[in-house]
N, CA, C, O and CB atoms as a CASP TS submission, in Angstrom:
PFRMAT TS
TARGET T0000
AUTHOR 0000-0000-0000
METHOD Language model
MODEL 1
PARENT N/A
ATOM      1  N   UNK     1      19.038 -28.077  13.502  1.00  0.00           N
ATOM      2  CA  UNK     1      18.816 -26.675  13.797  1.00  0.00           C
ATOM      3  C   UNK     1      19.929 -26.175  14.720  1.00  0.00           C
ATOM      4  O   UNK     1      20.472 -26.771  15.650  1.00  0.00           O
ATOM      5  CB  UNK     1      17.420 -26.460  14.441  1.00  0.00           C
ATOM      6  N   UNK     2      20.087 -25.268  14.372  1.00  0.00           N
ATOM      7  CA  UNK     2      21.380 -24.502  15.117  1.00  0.00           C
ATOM      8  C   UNK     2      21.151 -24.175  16.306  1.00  0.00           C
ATOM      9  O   UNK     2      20.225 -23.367  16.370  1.00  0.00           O
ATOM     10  CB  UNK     2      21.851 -23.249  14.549  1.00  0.00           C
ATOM     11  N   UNK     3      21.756 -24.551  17.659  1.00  0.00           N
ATOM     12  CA  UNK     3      21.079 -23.957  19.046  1.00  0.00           C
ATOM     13  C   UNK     3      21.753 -22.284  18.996  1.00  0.00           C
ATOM     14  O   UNK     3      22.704 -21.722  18.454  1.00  0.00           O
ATOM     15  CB  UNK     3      21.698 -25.048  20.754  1.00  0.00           C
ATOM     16  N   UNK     4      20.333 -21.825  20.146  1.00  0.00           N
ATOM     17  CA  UNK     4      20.531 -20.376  20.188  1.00  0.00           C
ATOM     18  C   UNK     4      20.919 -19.524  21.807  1.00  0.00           C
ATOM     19  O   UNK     4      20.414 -20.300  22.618  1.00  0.00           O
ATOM     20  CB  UNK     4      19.088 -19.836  19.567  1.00  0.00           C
ATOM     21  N   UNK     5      21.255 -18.897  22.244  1.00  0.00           N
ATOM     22  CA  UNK     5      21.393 -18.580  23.107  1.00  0.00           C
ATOM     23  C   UNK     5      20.874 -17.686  23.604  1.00  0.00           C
ATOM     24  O   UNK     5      20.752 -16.555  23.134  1.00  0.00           O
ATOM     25  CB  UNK     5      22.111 -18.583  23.161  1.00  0.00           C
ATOM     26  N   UNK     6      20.408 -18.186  24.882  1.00  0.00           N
ATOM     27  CA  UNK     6      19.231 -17.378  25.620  1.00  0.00           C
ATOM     28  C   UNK     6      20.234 -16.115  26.401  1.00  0.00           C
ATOM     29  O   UNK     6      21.414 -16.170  26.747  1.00  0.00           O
ATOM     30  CB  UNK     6      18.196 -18.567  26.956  1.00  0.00           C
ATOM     31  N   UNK     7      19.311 -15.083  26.498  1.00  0.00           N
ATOM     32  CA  UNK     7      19.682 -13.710  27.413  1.00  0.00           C
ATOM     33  C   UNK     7      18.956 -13.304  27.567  1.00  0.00           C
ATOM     34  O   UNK     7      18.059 -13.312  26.724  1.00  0.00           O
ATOM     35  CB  UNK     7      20.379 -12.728  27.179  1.00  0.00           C
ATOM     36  N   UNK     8      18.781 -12.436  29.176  1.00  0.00           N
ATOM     37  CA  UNK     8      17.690 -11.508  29.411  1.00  0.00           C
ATOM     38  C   UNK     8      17.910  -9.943  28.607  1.00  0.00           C
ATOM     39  O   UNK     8      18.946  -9.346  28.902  1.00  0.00           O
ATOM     40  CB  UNK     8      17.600 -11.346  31.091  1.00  0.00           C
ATOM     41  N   UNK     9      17.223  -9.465  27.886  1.00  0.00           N
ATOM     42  CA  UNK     9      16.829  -7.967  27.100  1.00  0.00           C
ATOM     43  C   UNK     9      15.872  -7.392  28.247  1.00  0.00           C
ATOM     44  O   UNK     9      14.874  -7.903  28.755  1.00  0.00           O
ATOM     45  CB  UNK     9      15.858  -8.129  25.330  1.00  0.00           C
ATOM     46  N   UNK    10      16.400  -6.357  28.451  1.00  0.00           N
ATOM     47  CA  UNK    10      15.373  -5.431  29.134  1.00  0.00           C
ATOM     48  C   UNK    10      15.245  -4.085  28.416  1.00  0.00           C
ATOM     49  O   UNK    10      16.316  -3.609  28.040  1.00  0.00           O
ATOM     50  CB  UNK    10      15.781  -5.152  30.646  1.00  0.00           C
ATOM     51  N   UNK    11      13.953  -3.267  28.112  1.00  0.00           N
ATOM     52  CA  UNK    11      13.231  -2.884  26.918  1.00  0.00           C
ATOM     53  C   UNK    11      12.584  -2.110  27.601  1.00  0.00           C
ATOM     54  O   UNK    11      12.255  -2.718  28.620  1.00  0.00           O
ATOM     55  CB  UNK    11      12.481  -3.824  26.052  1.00  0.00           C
ATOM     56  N   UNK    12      12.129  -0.875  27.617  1.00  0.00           N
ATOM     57  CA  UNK    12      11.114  -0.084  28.031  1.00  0.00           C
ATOM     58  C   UNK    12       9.782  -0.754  27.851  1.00  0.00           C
ATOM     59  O   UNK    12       9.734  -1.866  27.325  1.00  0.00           O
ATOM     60  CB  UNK    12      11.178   1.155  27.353  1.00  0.00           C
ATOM     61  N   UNK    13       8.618  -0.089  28.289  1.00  0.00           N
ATOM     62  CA  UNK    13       7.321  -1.003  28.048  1.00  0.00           C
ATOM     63  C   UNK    13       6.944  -0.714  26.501  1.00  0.00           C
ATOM     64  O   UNK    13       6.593  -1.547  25.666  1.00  0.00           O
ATOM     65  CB  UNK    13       5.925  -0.562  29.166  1.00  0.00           C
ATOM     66  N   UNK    14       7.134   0.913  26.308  1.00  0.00           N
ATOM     67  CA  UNK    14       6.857   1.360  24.899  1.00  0.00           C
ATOM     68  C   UNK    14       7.747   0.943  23.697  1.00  0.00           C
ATOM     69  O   UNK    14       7.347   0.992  22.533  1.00  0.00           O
ATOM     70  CB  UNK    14       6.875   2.763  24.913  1.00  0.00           C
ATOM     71  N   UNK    15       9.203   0.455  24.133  1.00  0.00           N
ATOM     72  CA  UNK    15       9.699  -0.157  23.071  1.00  0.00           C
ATOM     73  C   UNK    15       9.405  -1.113  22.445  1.00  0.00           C
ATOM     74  O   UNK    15       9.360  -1.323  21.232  1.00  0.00           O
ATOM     75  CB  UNK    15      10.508  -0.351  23.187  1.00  0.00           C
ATOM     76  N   UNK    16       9.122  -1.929  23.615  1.00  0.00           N
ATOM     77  CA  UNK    16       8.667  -3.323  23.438  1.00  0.00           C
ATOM     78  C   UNK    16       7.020  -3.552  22.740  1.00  0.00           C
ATOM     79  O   UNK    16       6.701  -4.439  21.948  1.00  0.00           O
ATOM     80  CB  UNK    16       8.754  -3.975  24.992  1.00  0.00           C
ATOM     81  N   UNK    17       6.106  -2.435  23.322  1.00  0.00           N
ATOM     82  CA  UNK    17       4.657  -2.241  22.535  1.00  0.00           C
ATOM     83  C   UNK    17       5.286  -1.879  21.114  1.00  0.00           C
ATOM     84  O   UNK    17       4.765  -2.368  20.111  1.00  0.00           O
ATOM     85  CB  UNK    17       3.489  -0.838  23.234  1.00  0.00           C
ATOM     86  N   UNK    18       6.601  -0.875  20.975  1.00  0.00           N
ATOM     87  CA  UNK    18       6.104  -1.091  19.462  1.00  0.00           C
ATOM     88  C   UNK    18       6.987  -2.148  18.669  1.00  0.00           C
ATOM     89  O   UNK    18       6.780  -2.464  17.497  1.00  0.00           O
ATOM     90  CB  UNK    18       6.177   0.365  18.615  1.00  0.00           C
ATOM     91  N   UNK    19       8.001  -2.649  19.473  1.00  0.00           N
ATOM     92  CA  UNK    19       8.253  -4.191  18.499  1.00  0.00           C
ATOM     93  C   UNK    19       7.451  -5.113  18.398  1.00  0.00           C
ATOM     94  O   UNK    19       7.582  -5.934  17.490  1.00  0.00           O
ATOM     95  CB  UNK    19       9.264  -5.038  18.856  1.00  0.00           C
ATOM     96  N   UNK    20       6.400  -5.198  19.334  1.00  0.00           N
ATOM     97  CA  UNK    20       5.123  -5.951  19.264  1.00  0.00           C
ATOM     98  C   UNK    20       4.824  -6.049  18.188  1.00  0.00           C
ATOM     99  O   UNK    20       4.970  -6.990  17.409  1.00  0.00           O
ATOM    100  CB  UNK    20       4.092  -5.537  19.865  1.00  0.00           C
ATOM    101  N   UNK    21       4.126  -4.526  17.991  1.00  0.00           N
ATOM    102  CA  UNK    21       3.264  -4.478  16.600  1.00  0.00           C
ATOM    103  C   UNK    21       3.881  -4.334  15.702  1.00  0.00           C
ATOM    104  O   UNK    21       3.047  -3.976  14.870  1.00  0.00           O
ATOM    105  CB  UNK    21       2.349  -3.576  16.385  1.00  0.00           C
ATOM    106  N   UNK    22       4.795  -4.355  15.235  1.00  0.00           N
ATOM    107  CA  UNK    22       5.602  -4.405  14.008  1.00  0.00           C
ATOM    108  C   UNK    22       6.199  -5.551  13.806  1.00  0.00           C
ATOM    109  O   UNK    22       6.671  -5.799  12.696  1.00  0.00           O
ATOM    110  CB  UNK    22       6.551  -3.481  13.942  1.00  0.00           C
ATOM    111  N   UNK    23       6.283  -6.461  14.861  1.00  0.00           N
ATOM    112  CA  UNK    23       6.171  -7.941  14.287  1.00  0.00           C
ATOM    113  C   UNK    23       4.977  -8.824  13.937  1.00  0.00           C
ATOM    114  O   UNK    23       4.932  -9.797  13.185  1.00  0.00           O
ATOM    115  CB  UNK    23       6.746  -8.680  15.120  1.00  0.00           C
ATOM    116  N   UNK    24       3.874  -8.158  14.779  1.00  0.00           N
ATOM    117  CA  UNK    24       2.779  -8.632  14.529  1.00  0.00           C
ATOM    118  C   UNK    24       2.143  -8.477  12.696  1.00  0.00           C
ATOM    119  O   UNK    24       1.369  -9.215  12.087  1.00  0.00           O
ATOM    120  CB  UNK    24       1.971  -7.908  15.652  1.00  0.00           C
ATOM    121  N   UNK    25       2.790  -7.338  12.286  1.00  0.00           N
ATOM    122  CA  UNK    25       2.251  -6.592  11.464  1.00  0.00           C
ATOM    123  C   UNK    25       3.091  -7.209  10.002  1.00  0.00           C
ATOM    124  O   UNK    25       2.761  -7.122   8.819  1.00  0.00           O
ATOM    125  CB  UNK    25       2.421  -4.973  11.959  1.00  0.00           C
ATOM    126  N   UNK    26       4.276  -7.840  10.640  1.00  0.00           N
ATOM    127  CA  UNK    26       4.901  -8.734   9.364  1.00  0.00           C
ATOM    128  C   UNK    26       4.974 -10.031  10.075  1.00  0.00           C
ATOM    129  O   UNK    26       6.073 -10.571  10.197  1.00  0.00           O
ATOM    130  CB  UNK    26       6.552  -8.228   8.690  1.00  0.00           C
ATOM    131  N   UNK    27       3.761 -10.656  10.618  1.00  0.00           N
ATOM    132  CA  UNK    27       3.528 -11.753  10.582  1.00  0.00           C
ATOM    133  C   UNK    27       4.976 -12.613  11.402  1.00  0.00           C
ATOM    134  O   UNK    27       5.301 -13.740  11.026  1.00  0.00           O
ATOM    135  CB  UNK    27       3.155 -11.993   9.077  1.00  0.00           C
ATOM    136  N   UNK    28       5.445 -12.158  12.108  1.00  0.00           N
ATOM    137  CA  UNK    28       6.607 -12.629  12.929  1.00  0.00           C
ATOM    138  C   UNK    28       5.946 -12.626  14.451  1.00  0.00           C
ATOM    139  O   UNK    28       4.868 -12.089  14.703  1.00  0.00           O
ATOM    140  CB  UNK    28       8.043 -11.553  12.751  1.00  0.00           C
ATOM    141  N   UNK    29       6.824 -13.360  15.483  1.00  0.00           N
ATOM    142  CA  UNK    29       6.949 -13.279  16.837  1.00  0.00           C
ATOM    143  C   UNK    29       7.673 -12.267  17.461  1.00  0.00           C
ATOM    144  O   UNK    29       8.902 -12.320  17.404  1.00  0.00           O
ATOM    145  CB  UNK    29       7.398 -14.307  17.229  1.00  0.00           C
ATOM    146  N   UNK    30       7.309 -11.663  17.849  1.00  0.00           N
ATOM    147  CA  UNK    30       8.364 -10.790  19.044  1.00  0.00           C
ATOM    148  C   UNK    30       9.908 -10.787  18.842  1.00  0.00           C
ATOM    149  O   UNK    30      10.634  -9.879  18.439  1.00  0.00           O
ATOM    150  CB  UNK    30       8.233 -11.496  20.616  1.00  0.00           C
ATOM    151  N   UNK    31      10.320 -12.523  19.379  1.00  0.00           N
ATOM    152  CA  UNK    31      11.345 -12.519  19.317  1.00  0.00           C
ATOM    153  C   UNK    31      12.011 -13.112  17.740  1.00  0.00           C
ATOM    154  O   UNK    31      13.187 -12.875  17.467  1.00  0.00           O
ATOM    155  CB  UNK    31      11.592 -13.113  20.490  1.00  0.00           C
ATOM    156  N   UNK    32      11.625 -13.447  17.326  1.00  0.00           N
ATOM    157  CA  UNK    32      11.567 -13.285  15.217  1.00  0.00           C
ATOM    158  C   UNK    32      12.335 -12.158  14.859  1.00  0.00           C
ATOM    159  O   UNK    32      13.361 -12.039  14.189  1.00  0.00           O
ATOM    160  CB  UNK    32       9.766 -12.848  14.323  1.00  0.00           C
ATOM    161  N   UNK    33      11.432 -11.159  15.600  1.00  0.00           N
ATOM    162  CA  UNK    33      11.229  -9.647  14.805  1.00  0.00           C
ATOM    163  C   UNK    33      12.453  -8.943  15.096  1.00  0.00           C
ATOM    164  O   UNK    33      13.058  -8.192  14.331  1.00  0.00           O
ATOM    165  CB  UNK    33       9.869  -8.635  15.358  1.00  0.00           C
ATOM    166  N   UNK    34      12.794  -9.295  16.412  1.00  0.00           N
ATOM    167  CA  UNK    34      14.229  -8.750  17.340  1.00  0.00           C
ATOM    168  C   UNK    34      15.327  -9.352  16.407  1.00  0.00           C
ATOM    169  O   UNK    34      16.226  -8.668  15.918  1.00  0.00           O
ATOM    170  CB  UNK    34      14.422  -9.489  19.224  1.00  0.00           C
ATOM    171  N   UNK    35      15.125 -11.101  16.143  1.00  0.00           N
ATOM    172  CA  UNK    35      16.720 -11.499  15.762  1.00  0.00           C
ATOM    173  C   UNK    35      16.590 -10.724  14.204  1.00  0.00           C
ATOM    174  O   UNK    35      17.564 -10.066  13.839  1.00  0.00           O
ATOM    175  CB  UNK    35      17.162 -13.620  15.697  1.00  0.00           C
ATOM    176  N   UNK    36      15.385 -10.812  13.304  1.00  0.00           N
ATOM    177  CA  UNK    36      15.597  -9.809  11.973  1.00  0.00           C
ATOM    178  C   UNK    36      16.297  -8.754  11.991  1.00  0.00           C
ATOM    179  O   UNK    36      17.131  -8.477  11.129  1.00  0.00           O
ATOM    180  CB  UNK    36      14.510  -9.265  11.486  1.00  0.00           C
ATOM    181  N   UNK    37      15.918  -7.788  13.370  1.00  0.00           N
ATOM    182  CA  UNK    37      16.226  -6.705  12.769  1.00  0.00           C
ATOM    183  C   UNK    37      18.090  -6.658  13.335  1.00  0.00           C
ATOM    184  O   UNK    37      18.996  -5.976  12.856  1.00  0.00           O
ATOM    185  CB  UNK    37      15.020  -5.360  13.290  1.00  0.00           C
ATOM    186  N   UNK    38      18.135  -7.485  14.295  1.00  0.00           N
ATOM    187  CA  UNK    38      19.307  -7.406  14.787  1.00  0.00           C
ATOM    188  C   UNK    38      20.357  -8.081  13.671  1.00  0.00           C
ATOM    189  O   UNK    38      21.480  -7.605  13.501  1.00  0.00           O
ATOM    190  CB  UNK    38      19.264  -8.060  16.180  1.00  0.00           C
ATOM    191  N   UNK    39      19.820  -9.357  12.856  1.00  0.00           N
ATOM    192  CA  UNK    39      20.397  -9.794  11.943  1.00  0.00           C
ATOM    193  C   UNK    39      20.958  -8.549  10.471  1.00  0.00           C
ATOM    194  O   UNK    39      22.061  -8.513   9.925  1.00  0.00           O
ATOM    195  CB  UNK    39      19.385 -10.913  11.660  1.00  0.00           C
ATOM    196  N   UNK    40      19.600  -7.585  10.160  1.00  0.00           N
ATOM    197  CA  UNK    40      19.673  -6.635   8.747  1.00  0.00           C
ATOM    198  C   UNK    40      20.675  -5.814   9.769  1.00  0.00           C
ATOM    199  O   UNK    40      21.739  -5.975   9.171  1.00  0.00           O
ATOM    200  CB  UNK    40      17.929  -5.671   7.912  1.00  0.00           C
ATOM    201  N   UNK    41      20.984  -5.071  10.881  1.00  0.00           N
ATOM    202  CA  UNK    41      22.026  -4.601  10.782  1.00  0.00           C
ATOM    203  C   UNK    41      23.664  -4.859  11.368  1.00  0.00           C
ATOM    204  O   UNK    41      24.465  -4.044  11.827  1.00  0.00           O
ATOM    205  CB  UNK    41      21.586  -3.744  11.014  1.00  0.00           C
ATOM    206  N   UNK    42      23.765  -6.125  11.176  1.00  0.00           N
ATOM    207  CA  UNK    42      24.772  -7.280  11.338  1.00  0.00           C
ATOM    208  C   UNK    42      25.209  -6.596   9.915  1.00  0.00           C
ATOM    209  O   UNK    42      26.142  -5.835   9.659  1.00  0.00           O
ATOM    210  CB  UNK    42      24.215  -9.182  11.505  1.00  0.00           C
ATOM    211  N   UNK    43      24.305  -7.088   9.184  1.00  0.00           N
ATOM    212  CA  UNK    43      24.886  -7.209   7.593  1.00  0.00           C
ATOM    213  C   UNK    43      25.108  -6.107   6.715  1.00  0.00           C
ATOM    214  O   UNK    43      25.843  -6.160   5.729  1.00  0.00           O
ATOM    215  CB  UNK    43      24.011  -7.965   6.775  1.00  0.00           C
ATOM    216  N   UNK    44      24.315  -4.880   7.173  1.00  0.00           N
ATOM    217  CA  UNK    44      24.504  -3.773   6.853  1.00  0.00           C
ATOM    218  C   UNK    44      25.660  -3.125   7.495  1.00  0.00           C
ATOM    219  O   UNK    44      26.178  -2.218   6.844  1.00  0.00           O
ATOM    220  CB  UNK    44      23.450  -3.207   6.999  1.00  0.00           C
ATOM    221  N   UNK    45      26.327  -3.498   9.006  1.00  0.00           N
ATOM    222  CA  UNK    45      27.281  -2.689   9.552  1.00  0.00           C
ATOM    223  C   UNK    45      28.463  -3.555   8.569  1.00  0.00           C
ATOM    224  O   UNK    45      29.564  -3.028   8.732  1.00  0.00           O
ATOM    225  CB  UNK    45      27.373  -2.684  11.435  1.00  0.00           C
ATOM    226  N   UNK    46      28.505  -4.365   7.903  1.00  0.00           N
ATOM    227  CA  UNK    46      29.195  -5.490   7.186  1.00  0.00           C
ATOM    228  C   UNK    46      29.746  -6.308   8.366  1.00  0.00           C
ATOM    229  O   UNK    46      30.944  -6.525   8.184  1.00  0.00           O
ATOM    230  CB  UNK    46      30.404  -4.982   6.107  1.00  0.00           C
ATOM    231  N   UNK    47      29.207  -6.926   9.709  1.00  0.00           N
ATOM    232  CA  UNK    47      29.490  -8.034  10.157  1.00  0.00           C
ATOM    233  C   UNK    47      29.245  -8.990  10.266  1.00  0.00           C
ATOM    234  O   UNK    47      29.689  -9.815  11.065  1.00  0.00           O
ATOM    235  CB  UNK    47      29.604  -8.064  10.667  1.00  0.00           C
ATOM    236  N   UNK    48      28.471  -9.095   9.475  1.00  0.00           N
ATOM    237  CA  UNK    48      28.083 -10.789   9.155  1.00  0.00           C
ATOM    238  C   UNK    48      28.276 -10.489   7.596  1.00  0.00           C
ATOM    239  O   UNK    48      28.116  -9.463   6.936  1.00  0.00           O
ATOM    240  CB  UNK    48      26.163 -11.524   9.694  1.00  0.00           C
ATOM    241  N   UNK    49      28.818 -12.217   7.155  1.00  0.00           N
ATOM    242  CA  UNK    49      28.667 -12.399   5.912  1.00  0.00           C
ATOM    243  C   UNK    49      27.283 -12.956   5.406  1.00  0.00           C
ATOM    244  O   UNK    49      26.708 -13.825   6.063  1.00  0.00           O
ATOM    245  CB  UNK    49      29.680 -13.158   5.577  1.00  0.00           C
ATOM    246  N   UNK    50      26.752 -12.461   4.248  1.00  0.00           N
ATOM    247  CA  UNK    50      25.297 -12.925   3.786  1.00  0.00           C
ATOM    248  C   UNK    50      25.918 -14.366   3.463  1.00  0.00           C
ATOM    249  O   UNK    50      27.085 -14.696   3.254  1.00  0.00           O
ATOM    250  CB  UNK    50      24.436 -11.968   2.309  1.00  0.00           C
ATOM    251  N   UNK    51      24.768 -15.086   3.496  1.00  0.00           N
ATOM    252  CA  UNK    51      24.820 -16.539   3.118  1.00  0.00           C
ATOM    253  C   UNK    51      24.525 -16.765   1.718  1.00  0.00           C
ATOM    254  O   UNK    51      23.677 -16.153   1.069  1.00  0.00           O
ATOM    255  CB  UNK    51      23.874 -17.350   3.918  1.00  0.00           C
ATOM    256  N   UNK    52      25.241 -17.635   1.324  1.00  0.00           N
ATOM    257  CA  UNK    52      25.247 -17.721  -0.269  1.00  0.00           C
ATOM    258  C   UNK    52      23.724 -18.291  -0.494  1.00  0.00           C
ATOM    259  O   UNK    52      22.993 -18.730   0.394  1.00  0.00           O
ATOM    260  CB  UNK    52      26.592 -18.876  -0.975  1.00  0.00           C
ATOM    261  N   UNK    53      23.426 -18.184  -1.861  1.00  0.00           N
ATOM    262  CA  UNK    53      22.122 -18.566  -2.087  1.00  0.00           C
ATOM    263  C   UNK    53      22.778 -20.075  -2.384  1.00  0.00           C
ATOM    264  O   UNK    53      23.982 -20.270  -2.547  1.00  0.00           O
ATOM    265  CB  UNK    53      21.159 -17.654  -3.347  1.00  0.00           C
ATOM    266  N   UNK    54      21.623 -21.216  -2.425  1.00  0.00           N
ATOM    267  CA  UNK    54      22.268 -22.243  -3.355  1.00  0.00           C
ATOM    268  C   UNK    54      20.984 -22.422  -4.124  1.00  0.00           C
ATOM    269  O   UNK    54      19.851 -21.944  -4.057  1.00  0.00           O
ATOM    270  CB  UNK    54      22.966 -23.716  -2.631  1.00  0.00           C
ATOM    271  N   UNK    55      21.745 -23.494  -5.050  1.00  0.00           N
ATOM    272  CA  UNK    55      20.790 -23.551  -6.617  1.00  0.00           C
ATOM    273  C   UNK    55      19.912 -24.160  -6.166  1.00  0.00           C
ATOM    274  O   UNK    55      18.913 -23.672  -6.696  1.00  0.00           O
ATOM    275  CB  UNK    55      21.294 -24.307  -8.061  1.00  0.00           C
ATOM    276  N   UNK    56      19.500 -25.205  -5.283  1.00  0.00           N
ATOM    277  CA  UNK    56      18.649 -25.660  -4.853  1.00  0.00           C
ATOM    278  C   UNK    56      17.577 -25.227  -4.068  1.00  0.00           C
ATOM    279  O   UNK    56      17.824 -25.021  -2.879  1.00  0.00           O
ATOM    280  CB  UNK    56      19.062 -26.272  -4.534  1.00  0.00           C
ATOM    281  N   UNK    57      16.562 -25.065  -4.432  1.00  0.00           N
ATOM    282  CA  UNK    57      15.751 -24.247  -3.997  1.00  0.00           C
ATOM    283  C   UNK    57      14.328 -24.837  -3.194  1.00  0.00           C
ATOM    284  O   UNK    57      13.327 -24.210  -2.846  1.00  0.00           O
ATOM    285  CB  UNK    57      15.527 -23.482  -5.142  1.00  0.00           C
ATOM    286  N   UNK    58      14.607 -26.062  -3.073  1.00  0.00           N
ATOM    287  CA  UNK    58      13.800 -26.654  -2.310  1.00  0.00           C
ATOM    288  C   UNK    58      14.461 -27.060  -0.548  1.00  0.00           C
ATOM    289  O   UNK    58      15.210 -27.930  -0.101  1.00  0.00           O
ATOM    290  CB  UNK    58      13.410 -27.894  -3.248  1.00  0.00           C
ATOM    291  N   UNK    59      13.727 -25.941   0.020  1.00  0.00           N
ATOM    292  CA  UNK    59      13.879 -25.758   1.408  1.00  0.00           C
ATOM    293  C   UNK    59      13.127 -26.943   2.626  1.00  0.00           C
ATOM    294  O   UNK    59      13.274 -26.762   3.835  1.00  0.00           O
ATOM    295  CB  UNK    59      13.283 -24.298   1.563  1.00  0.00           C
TER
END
């Protein structure tokens, strides 16, 4: 597993109530929900490259 690097985020209380529930709500953690969304617009600003699929499909 790839190590990750810790940082303090500081968040309003209401931001953070509603990343709560919108991770709660797709079955993610808090901090899940943060690296998703921070990841979809990595890839949408085009800075990250998507990862290739491979044929193997047993994870």
């Amino acid at each position: 597993m790839t190590k990750k690097k810790s940082f303090v985020l500081r968040l309003s209380p209401e931001m953070f109530k509603k990343l709560e529930k919108w991770a709660v709500d797709e079955f993610r953690s808090t901090n899940g929900q943060i690296e998703w969304i921070l990841n979809k617009a990595l890839k949408e600003a085009g800075r990250l490259k998507e990862e290739k699929k491979s044929d193997d499909h047993s994870e």
